[in-house]
N, C-alpha and C positions, 0 to 999 in steps of 0.2 A: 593247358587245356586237357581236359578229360580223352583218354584213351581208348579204341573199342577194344571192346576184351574179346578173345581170341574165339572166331569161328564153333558153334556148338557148347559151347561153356555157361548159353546161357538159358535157362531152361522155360519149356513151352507149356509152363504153369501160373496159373494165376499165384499174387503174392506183393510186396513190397521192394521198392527199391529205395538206396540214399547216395548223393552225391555228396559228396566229400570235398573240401580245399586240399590246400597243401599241411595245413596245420590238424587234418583228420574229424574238423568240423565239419558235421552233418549239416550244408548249405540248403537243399530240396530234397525232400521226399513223396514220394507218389505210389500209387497203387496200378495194378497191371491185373487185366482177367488171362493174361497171356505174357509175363516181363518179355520172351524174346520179340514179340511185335512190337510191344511199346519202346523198348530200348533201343531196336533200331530207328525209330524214330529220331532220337536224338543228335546219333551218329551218320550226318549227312552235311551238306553245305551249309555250312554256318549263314550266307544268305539265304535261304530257302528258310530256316527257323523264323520265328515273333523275335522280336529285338529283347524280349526279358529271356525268353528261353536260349536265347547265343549268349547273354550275359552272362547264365549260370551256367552254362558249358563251359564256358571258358576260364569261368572261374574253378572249376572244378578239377580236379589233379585225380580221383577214383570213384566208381561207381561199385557199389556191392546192393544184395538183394537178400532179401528173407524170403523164402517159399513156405504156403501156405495149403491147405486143404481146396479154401474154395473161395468163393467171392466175398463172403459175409466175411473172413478170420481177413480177408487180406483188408478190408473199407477198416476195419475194426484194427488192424495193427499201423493201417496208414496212421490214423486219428492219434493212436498211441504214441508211436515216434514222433511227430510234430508236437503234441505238448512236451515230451519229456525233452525235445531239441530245442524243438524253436526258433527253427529253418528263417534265414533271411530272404529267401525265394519264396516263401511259401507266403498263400493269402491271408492274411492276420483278423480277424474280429477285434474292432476298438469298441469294449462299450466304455461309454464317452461319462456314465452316472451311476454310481453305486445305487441303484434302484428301494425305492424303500415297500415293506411289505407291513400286511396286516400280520402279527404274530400272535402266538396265542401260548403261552409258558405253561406248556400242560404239565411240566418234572417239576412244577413248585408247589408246595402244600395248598398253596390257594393263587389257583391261575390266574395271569392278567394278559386281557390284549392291551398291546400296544403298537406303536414304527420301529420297524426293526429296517436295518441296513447291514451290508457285508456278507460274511462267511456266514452259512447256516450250521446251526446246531442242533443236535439230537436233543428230542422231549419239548422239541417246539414246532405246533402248526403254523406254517403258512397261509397267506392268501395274495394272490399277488402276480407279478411283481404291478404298482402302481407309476403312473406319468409322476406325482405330485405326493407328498407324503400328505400336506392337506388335505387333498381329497380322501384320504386315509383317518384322519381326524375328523373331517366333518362326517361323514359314517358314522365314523365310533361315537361322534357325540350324540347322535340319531336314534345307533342302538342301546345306550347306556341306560336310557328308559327303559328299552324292554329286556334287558339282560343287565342289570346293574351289579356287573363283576368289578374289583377293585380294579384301577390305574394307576396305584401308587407306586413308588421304588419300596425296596425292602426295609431302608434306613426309617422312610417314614411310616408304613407299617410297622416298622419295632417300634414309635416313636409313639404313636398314639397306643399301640396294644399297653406298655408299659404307662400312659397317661388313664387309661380307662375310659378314655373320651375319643369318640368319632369326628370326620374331619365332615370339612364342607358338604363336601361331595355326596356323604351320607345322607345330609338334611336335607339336598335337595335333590333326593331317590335317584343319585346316579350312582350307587353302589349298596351293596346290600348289610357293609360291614363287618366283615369276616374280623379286623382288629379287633372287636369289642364283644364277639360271639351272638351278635344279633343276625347272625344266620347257622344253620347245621351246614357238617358237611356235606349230609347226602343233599340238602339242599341246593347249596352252591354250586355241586358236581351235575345236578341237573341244568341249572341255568347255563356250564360250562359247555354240556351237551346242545343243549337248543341255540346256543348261539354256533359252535361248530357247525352243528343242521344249517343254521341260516345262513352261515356265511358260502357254505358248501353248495347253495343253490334250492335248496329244499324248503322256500316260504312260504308253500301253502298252507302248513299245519300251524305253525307261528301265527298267523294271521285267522283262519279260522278259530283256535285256541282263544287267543285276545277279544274276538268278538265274542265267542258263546260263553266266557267270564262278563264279558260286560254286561251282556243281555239278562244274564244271570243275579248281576250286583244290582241291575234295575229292579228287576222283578222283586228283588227281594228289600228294594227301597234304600240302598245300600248307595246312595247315590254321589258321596263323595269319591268311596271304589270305585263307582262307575267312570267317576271322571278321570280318575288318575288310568282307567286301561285306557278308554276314548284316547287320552293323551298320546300314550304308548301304541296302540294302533296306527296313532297318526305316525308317529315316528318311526314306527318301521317302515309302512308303507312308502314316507318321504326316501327310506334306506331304499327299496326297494327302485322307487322308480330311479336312483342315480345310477341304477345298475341297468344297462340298455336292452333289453331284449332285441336277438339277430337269428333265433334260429328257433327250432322245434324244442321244447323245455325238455326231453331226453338226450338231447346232442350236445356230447362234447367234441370240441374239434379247435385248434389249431390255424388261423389265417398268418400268413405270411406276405407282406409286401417289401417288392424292390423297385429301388430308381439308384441308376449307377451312370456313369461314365465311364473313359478310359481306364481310368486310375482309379476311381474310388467307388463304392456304391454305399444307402444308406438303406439299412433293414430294419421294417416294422413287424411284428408280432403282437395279435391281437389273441389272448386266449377266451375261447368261450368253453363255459362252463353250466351244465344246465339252461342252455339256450342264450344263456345272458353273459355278456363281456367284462370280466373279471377280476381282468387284469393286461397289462403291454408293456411291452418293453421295446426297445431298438439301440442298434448298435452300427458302426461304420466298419465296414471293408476296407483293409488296403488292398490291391488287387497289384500284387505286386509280380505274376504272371501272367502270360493270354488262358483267359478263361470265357468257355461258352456261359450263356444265361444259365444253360441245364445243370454245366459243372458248380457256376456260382451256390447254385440253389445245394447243391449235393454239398456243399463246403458248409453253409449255414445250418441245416438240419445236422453235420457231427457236430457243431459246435453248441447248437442250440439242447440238444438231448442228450449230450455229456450230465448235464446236472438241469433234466428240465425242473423250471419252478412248483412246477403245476402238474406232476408225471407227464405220464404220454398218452392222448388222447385214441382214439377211434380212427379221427381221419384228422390230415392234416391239408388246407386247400394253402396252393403253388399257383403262382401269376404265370409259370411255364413249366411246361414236361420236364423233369427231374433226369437226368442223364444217370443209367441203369436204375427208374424206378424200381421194378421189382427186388434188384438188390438190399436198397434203401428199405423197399416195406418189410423183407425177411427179417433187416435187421433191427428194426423199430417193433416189430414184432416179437420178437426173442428177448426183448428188454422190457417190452411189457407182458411180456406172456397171454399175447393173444392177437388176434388178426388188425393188423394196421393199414389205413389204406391212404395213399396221397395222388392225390388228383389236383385239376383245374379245374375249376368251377365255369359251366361253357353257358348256363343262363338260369335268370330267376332271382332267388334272394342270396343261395349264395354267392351270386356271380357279381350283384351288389354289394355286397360284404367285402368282399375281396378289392372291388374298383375302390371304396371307402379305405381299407389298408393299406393301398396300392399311394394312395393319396396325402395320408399322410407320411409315407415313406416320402413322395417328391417334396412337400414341405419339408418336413425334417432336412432333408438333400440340399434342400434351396438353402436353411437358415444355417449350416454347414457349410458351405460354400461360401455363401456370405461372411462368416466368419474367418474362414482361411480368406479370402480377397482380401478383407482390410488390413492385414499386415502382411500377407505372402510377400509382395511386392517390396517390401520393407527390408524382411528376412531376407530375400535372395542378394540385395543390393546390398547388405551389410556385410553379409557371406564374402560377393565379391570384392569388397574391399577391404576385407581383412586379409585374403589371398592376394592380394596385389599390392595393400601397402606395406603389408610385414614377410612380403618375398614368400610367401608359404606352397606349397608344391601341386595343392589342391583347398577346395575350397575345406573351411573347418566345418564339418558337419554337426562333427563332436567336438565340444568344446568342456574341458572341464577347469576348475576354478576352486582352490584350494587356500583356504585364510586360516589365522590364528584366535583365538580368544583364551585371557586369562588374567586375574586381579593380582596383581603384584607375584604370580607364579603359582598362584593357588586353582585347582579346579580346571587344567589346562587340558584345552581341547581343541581337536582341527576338523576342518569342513571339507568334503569335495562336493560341490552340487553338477551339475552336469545342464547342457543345452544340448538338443538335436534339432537339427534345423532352424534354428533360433529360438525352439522355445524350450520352457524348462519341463525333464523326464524326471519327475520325482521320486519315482520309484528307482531311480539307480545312484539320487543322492544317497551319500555314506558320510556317518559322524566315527572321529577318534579319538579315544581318551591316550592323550601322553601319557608314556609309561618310562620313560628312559631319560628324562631332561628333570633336574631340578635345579629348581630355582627359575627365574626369568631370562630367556634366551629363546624367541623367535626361531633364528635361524636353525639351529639345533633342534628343535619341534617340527617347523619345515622339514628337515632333513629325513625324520623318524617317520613320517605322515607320507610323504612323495617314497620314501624307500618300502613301506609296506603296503601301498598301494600298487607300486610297480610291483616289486616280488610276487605279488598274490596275481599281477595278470601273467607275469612270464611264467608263472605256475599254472593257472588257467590252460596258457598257451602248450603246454607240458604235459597234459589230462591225457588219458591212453582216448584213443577214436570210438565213438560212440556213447562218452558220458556225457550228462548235461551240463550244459555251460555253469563255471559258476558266477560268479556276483559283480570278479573283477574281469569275465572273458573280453570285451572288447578297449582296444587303446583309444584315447584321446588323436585328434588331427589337429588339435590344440591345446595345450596342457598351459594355463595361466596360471601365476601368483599373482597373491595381493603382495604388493610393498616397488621396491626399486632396486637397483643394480644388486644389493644386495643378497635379496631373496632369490633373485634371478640365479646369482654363481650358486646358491645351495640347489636349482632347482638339477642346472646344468650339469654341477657334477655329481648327481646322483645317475641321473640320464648316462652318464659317461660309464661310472663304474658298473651300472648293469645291462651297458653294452644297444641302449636303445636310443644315442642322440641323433642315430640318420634316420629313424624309425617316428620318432616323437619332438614335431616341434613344439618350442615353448617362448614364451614372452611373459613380461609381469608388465603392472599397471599401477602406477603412483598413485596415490592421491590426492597430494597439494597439486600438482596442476596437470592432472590426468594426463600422464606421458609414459606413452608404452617405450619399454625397453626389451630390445631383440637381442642373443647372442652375438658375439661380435665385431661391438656397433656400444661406444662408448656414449655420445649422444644417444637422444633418446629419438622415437619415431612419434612426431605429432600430428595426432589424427584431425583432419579438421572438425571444428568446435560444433556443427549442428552436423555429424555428418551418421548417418545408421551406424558404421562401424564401431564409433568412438561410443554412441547409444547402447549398442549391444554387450560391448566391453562394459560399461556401465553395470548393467542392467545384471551379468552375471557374477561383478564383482562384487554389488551387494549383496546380489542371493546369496554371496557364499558367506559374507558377513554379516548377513540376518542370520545363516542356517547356523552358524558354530557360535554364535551369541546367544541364543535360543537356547545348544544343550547345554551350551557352559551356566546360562543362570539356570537350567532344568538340576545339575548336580550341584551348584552352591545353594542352590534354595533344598533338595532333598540334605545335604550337610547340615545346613542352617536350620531345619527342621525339625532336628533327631527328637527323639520323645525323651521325655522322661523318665519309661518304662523300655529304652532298649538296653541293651545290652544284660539284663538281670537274670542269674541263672535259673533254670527252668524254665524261662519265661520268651516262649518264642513265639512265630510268628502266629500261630492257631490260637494259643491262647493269651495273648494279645490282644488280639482282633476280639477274641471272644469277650473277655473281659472290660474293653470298654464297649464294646452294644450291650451287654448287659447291664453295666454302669449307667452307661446312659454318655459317656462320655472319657475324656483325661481328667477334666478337673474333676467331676464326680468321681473317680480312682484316686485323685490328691485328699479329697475329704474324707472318705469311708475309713471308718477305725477299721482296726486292726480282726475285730469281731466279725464285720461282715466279711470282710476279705475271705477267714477262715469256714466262713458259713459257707461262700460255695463249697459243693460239694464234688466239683471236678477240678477246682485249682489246691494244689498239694500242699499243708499248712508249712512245708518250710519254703515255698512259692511265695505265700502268701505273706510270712514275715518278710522274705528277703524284696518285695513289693513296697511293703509298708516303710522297713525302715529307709532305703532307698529315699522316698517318697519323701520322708519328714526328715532326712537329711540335707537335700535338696533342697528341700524348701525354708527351712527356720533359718 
C-alpha cells in the first residue's frame, strides 16, 4: 500500500498526480487545482474511501506529481498521461464501432466521395461520424444527380481512362466523367466545391441555383434540361430533408447524452451543424472509479475533443453541470481559438433536443446490457470453473492460447490469441513467424513462441517507471497450449527457466477427447462434457487455431504468388506497380515486345531488356 509522503513535501499547487505499483506502472492518474488537498484525500481510512478508490491504494507502492501553472495545463497533462499509460484505474471510453464517415479525397487529381472508416488522413474532408454507413450511401446516391463526381477506385479509373470508354454511372448522369475528359478541371473543381458547400450545411444556394436553371431551360423551351434539373432538385431536396433540422440554421453546437449505472455508462453525441444534425456517434464507459455525473461528463468531453470529428463547435449542451465548467470552457476555447460555452439546456427546443439524445443514450444502454446479460452469466460460471477444476489460485481473467501451423515445415507460424473475461480482446492477439526450428518439430516452435513471448513481458515488466506499456506488459492468469502432455513439458520448462512458474499458471488441451492436462497430474483433468468451462476452453483453442492458420495461408499464398517480374534488377517495387497499371496488367507485360517496354520513357532500356528476356525465358 501506498505511503503518505512526508509532511510539506507536497505542494499547494494546482497540477498532476500518478500512482504507481510495485513494478513502476502508472496505475491512476488525476488532476488537482490544489495536489496537497486532493492527496490527502487519499491518505485516510481505507474504510472511509469508495471500494474502487481502496483498491488502487492499496495497489499502489508510490505516488509522484507534475506541478503545473494553472488549471487548464494541469486538465490538459491529466488527459496526456492517461493516453500515453493507460491506467487501469482510470475510466476508459469503449467505442464499441469504427464509425463510418462521408469523405471527400480532396489530395486526388479528381476527388471522390465516398465511406471512409478508421484513422483519418490529411487532404481528406469529413462529414460525420454517421450511425449506419447506408445512410451514407443513400445520401450520396441522392446527391450524385446534382454533383456527379466520380465513386470509382483508382484501378477502375485507370481502367476505362486507358479503354476511352465511360462506365455506367456516366450514362446515367451520376458522374460527370473525368476518365474520358468529358468534364474540365475548373469544371469539376467547381462541383467539388458546391458539394463541400452542401454537405457543410449551406443548401440554400444549391437549391435556389437548380431552380432559376430550371425556370430558365423552360423558358428557353429546353425542356429535356428542364427535366433532368426538376430531377435533381428533387434529389437534393430528398438529401436535404434526411438531414433533421433541431436548431436556428446559424447554430453549431454539440448535444451530449448519458445513461449509466454503477459500473458502466453509455454516451450519445449528436453533432449539429448549421441547425441540422450531421452526424453521431456513442461510445461505452467503464467507470472503473467512483465518479460524480459532473466528473463523468468532464472525462467525455477530454476524450471526445482529443480528435473532435466535426472540430469544436460554439456551444456544447450537457444533461448536467460539468464539474469545473469554466475550466473546461477555457480549454475548448484555446483549441478552438475562440469563446466556447457548455451549459444545460433548462427549456424549449433545445431542452427537447437534449431529452431526444438523452434517449437514445438509454436505448443504446439498454441494447448493451442486453447484450452483456446473455452471456455474462455464462462467462462468470465458466471462469468459476476453470479456478476450481484445474486448482488455479484465482479466477483466469486472462487467458491466452497459443497453437502451431505449418505444411510439412514450410511457412511455420505460432498464434497467441487472448480472452478477457471470457471474450476475445483482439487487439492484443499476436502472430510469429518461426525463425530458429527447421524442418517439422512442434515442440521446438512451442518453445521459440512461449520463450519470446515471456522474455518481451519480463522486459515490459523491466521498463524504467513512466514509459508506456508495451505490447507484451500484462501476463496471462492462464497461459494454455494446443496439444497434450507433450506440449504442456515445453510449455513448463520454459516457465521454469525464466523464473515465472509460481507467477504463471498453465494447462493444454487435447483434441481427440478434449482432456485438459495440468502440471503435475499424469492423468489428465476431465471437464464435464456440456459444461461453460470445457466451452470456453473450446472456444479459445480454436481461435487460436483459426488465428495462426490464417497467417500461415496469408504467407504460403504471398510465397505461392510471387510474380514473374520480381526479383529483376532495377526493377522494384515503384516501378513494378507502375509498369503494370500502365500495362494494363502481368500478362499484358508477358506480351509487350521488347519495343514498347523501351518506349516508356521512365523504365531504363536495360530495365526494360532485363524485363523482357526474363519474361520469354519464363515463359517458352
Amino acid at each position: 500500500m501506498v505511503q503518505r509522503p512526508p509532511a510539506g513535501t507536497i505542494p499547494d499547487a494546482p497540477g498532476s498526480y500518478q500512482f504507481k505499483d510495485r513494478d513502476g506502472r502508472v496505475i491512476y492518474v488525476g488532476k488537482a487545482r490544489s495536489l496537497r488537498s486532493r492527496l490527502s484525500n487519499y491518505f485516510q481510512n481505507p474504510a472511509n474511501l469508495a471500494p474502487r478508490t481502496a483498491r488502487m491504494v492499496a495497489a499502489a507502492e508510490t505516488v509522484e506529481w507534475i506541478q503545473v501553472r494553472n488549471d487548464v495545463e494541469a486538465l490538459m497533462l491529466e488527459y496526456s498521461l492517461i493516453k500515453q499509460h493507460q491506467p487501469r484505474f482510470n475510466i476508459r471510453l469503449r467505442d464499441d464501432k469504427s464509425y463510418p464517415f462521408l469523405a471527400v479525397t480532396l489530395d486526388d487529381e479528381w476527388p471522390r466521395p465516398m465511406v471512409m472508416r478508421g484513422r483519418k488522413r490529411k487532404g481528406v474532408r469529413y462529414f460525420g461520424p454517421y450511425a449506419h454507413a447506408y445512410a451514407i450511401r443513400e445520401t450520396l446516391d441522392l446527391l450524385l444527380r446534382t454533383f456527379p463526381l466520380r465513386t470509382c477506385s483508382e484501378n477502375k479509373f485507370g481502367h476505362h481512362q486507358r479503354l476511352g470508354r465511360p462506365c455506367l454511372l456516366f450514362h446515367i448522369e451520376k458522374c460527370s466523367g473525368p476518365c474520358v475528359g468529358e468534364v474540365t478541371k475548373e469544371e469539376y473543381a467547381r462541383l467539388t466545391d458546391e458539394l463541400l458547400d452542401f454537405l457543410d450545411g449551406n443548401t440554400d444556394d444549391v437549391v435556389k441555383r437548380l431552380r432559376a436553371d430550371m425556370h430558365d431551360c423552360a423558358e428557353r423551351l429546353e425542356f429535356e434540361q428542364a427535366a433532368r434539373l426538376r430531377d435533381r432538385l428533387t434529389s437534393v431536396q430528398k438529401a436535404i430533408e434526411k438531414q433533421q433540422m433541431v436548431a436556428e440554421r446559424s447554430e453549431d453546437l454539440d448535444v451530449i447524452g448519458i445513461a449509466e449505472d454503477e459500473l458502466e455508462a453509455a454516451i450519445q453525441v449528436f453533432f449539429v451543424r448549421k441547425g441540422r444534425v450531421v452526424g453521431r456517434k456513442g461510445f461505452i464507459v467503464d467507470k472503473v472509479e467512483e465518479v460524480t455525473p459532473g466528473e463523468l461528463i468532464g472525462t467525455v468531453l477530454e476524450g471526445l475533443y482529443d480528435d473532435p470529428p466535426l472540430g469544436i463547435p460554439k456551444t456544447v449542451l450537457v444533461p448536467v453541470e460539468v464539474e469545473d465548467t469554466p475550466l473546461y470552457e477555457e480549454w475548448l476555447g484555446s483549441l478552438r481559438e475562440s469563446r466556447v460555452t457548455i451549459r444545460v439546456p433548462a427549456r424549449g427546443g433545445k431542452r427537447e433536443l437534449q431529452e431526444t439524445v438523452t434517449r437514445n443514450a438509454n436505448e443504446e444502454f439498454v441494447r448493451h446490457r442486453l447484450r452483456r446479460a446473455a452471456d455474462h452469466n455464462s462467462r462468470a460460471r465458466a471462469l468459476n470453473e476453470l479456478q476450481e477444476q484445474l486448482g488455479l489460485p484465482e479466477a483466469p481473467l486472462r487467458i491466452e492460447c497459443y497453437d502451431m501451423s505449418h505444411i510439412q515445415g514450410s511457412d511455420y507460424v505460432g498464434s497467441m490469441v487472448v480472452m478477457e473475461d471470457g471474450l476475445a480482446k483482439k487487439s492484443e492477439y499476436r502472430r510469429f513467424k518461426i525463425k530458429g526450428v527447421p524442418g517439422n518439430d512442434d515442440f521446438a516452435a512451442m518453445e521459440e513462441v512461449l520463450t519470446r513471448r515471456l522474455t518481451a513481458y519480463l522486459a515490459d515488466r523491466r521498463r524504467p517507471a513512466g514509459e508506456r506499456p508495451g505490447k507484451f506488459a500484462y501476463p496471462p492468469q492462464l497461459l494454455l497450449v494446443d496439444g497434450g502432455l507433450g506440449q504442456l513439458s515445453v510449455a513448463v520448462r520454459v516457465l521454469d527457466e525464466l523464473g515465472l512458474t509460481d507467477e504463471i499458471p498453465v494447462a493444454s488441451l487435447a483434441k481427440r477427447f478434449e482432456e485438459v492436462y495440468v502440471p503435475g497430474q499424469s492423468e489428465p483433468v476431465r471437464l464435464p462434457r456440456q459444461s461453460e468451462a470445457l466451452y470456453l476452453l473450446q472456444r479459445v483453442r480454436d481461435e487460436a487455431h483459426r488465428f495462426a492458420i490464417t497467417y500461415h495461408r496469408q504467407l504460403r499464398g504471398k510465397r505461392m504468388t510471387t510474380s514473374v517480374l520480381d526479383g529483376i534488377p532495377g526493377l522494384g517495387d515503384v516501378r513494378r506497380k507502375r509498369l503494370v497499371t500502365e500495362l494494363g496488367g502481368v500478362n499484358a507485360v508477358k506480351q509487350a515486345p521488347l519495343e514498347d517496354l523501351q518506349a516508356l520513357p521512365w523504365l531504363p532500356d536495360a530495365v526494360a531488356r532485363a524485363v523482357h528476356d526474363k519474361i520469354h525465358k519464363v515463359t517458352r
